[in-house]
C-alpha positions, -999 to 999 in steps of 0.1 A, spaced: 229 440 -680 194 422 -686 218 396 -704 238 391 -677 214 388 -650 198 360 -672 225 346 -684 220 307 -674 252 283 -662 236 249 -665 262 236 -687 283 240 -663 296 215 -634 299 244 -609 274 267 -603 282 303 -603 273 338 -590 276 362 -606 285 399 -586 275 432 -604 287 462 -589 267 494 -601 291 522 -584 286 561 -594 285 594 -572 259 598 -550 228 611 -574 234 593 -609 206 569 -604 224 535 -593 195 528 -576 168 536 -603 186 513 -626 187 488 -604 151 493 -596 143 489 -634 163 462 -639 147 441 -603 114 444 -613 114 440 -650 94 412 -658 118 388 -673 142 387 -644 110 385 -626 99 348 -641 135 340 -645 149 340 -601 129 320 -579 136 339 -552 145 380 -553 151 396 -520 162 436 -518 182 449 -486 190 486 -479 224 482 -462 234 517 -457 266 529 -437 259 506 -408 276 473 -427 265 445 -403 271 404 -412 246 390 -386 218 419 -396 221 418 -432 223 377 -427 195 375 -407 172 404 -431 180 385 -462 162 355 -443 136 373 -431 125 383 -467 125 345 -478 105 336 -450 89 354 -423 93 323 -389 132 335 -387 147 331 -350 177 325 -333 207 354 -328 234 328 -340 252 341 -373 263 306 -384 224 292 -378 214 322 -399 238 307 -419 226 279 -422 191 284 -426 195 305 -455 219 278 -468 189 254 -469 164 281 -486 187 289 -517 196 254 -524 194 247 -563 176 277 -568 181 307 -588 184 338 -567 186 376 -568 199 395 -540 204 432 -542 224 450 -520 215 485 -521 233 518 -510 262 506 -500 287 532 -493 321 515 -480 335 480 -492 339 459 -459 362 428 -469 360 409 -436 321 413 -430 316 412 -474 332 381 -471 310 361 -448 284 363 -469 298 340 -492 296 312 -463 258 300 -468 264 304 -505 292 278 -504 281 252 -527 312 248 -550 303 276 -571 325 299 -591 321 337 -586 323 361 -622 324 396 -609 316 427 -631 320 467 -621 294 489 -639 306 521 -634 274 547 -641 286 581 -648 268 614 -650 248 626 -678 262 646 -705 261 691 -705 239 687 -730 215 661 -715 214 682 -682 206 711 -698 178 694 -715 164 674 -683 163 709 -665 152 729 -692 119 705 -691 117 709 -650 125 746 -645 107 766 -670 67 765 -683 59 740 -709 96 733 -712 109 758 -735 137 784 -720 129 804 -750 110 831 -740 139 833 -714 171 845 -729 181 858 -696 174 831 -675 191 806 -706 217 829 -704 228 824 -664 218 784 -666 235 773 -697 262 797 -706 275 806 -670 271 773 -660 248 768 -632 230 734 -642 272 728 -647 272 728 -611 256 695 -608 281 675 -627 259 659 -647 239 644 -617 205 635 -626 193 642 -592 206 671 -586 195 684 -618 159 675 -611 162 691 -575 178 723 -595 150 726 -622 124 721 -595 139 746 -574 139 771 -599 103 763 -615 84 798 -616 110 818 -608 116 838 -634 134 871 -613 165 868 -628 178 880 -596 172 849 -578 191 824 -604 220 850 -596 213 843 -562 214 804 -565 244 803 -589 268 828 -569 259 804 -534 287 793 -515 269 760 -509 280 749 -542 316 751 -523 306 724 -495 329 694 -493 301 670 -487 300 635 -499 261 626 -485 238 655 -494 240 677 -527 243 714 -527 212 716 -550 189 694 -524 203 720 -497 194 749 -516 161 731 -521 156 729 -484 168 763 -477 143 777 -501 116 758 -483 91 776 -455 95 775 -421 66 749 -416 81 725 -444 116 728 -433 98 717 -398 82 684 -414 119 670 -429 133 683 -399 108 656 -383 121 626 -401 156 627 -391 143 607 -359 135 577 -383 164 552 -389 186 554 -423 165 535 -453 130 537 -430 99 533 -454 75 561 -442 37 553 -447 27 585 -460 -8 591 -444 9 581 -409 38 604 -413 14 632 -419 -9 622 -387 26 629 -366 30 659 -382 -2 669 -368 -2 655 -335 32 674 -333 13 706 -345 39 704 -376 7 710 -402 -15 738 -396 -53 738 -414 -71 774 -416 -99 781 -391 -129 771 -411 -163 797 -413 -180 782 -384 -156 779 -363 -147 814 -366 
């Protein structure tokens, strides 16, 4: 894909674009790949301009128009879509450029469309669909094996082996890597065998829901009251919103969300 992304058309009379499509179930990693693949450092040197937009559910021409040119440069104004238009016309002139599209959930023809306007500059579009499917049983297996049992090894656990490999629990995440990971973290320590039965008879495994995993449910339902409190929290933050970490935990507080013991002297 490395190829592709540096491929170079100069030989050519028309410029072109080139479209790739990583498209998977939610949880196989599209975005991590595309992560690895924007900031490794020959793509880096090779675009002279690289922006990243989150574009979520909410598929909207003049927003995504006017954040792409926001990225570039930071003096954007005006509300007008063909301005925005325009002015990113004039900043990716003759210039090589990466834009990612991330998360984005529903193809929108009409409003997909437009953004080819600005980009208008007798160019040919190549378009190529990378489909990324899920990891093999035997990969999964061995990603939770590392995450769910001490130092790794499910050896000293023939039991617990027993109910995750041969009665197919880490099955159950159909070869997801993230829902494998939740999985193997959910069930780090725990070695009751009681409580994998638990987790691999649940009916959320059942749930017809094409956003949020069973295994990051189970995760959250295995959570404490207090935690399940703080993510409860953050569902007043937009889709895609980049939390700063030490303020996040300051409105915790102020909300009385994080508790601290009563030190000594305070008594």
């Amino acid at each position: 894909m490395i190829k592709r992304l540096l491929s170079d058309n100069s030989t050519s009379r028309k410029k072109k674009i080139y479209v790739i499509s990583i498209v998977g179930m939610g949880g196989t990693g599209k975005t991590t790949l595309t992560q690895i693949l924007y900031n490794d450092e020959t793509v880096q040197e090779h675009f002279q301009q690289k922006v990243w937009i989150c574009v979520s559910e909410d598929f909207s021409l003049l927003k995504l128009t006017k954040s792409i040119l926001q990225t570039i440069r930071s003096d954007t104004q005006g509300e007008s879509l063909d301005l925005l238009q325009q002015n990113l016309r004039k900043c990716l002139v003759d210039q090589k450029f990466l834009l990612v599209l991330n998360d984005v959930w529903e193809k929108s023809p009409s409003e997909g469309e437009g953004l080819r306007v600005p980009l208008r500059m007798a160019w040919e579009r190549l378009y190529h669909i990378h489909p990324l499917e899920g990891l093999l049983e035997v990969h999964s297996w061995t990603l939770f094996e590392k995450l769910a049992f001490e130092d790794g090894e499910s050896g000293p656990y023939p039991q617990l082996e027993s109910i995750g490999r041969k009665r197919k629990l880490v099955a159950k995440c159909q070869g997801l890597p993230l829902a494998v990971k939740s999985l193997g973290s959910l069930l780090y320590s725990k070695t009751d065998a009681r409580e994998w039965e638990k987790i691999l008879k649940s009916a959320i495994w059942s749930l017809k829901d094409d956003e949020i995993l069973p295994s990051l449910i189970l995760s959250y339902q295995d959570l404490p009251l207090h935690m399940k409190q703080c993510f409860a929290y953050c569902f007043i933050f937009p889709k895609d919103h980049e939390f700063d970490k030490e303020y996040l935990i300051l409105l915790w507080m102020v909300e009385g969300l994080v508790q601290f013991p009563k030190s000594k002297e305070n008594g």
